[in-house]
C-alpha positions as CSV (number, residue, x, y, z in Angstrom):
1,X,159.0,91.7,60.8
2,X,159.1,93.2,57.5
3,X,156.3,90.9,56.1
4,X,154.3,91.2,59.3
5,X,154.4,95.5,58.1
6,X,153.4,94.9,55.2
7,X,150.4,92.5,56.1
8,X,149.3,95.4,58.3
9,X,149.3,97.7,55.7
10,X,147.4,95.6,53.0
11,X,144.9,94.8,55.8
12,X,144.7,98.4,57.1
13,X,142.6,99.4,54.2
14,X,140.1,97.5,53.9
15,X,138.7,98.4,57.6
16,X,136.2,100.8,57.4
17,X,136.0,103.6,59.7
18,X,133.3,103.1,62.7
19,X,131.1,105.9,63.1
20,X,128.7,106.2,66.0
21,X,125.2,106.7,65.4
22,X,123.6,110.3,66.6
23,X,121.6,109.9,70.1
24,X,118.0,110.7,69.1
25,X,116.8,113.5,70.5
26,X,114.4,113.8,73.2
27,X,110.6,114.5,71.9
28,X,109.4,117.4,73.4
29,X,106.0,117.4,74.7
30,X,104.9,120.8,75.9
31,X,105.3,122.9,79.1
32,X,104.2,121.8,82.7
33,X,101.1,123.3,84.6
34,X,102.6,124.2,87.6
35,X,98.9,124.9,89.0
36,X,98.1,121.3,88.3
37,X,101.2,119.8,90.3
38,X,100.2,121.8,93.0
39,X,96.9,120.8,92.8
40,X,97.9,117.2,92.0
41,X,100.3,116.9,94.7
42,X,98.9,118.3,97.2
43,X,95.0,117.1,97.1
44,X,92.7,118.8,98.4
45,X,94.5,121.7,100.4
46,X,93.9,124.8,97.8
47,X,97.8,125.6,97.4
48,X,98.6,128.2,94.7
49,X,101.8,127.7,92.1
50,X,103.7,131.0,93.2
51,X,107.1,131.5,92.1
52,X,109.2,132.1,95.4
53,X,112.8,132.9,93.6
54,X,113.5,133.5,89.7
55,X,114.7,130.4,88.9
56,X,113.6,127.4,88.1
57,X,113.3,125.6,91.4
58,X,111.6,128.8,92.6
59,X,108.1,127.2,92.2
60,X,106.1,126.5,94.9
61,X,102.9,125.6,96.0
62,X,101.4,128.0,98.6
63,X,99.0,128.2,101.2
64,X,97.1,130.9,101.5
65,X,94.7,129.9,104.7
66,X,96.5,127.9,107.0
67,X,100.3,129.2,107.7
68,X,102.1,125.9,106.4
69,X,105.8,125.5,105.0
70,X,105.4,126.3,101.3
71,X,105.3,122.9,99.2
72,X,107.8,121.6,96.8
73,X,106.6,120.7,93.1
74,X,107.9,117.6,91.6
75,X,108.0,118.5,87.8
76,X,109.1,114.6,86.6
77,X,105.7,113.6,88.6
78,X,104.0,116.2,87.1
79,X,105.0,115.7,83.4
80,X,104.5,111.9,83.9
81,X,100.6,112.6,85.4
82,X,99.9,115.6,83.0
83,X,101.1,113.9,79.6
84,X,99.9,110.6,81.0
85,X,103.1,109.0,80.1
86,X,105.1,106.8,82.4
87,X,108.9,107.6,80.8
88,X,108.4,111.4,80.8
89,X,110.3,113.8,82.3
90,X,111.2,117.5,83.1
91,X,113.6,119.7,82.1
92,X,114.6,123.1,81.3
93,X,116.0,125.6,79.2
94,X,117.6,128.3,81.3
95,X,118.1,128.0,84.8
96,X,117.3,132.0,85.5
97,X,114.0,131.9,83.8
98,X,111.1,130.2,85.7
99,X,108.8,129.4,82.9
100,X,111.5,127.6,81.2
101,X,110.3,123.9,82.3
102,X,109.3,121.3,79.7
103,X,108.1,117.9,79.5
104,X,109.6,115.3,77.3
105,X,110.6,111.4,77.0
């Protein structure tokens, strides 16, 4: 048992430590025109990007001539139509604050 310690020790170091890598970060690539989603996702009908509720899912795209439901905005569609990119998506950097969305990939 002795010898099998000792083997274990010698061994021991000359392992080197592993060390993950650091995820790459996500490339930014600029805000989302909420006009254009509304305009993009809803051809055609002359909604308005309105901010219903301060927050970030309080976009919406409104009708102003025919009463209809308000519409919701997709912001991954968006950021993948607007940057022209098929991997981007949306995010945001504070839920409170409306404006916050971004695009990346």
């Amino acid at each position: 048992m002795r010898s099998l310690l000792l083997i274990g020790a010698a061994l021991a170091g000359t392992f080197l430590p592993i060390v993950a890598a650091p995820a790459s970060a996500a490339t930014v690539l600029g805000g989302v025109d909420m006009q254009a989603a509304c305009n993009n996702q809803y051809p055609g009908q002359g909604r308005l990007a309105k901010i219903r509720t301060m927050n970030v899912y309080g976009w919406k795209c409104v009708s102003g001539a025919v009463p209809v439901a308000d519409g919701d905005i997709d912001v991954w569609k968006q950021c993948r139509t607007q940057y022209n990119r098929a991997n981007a998506y949306g995010g945001f950097r504070s839920y409170s604050d409306p404006y916050s969305w971004y695009c990346s990939y």
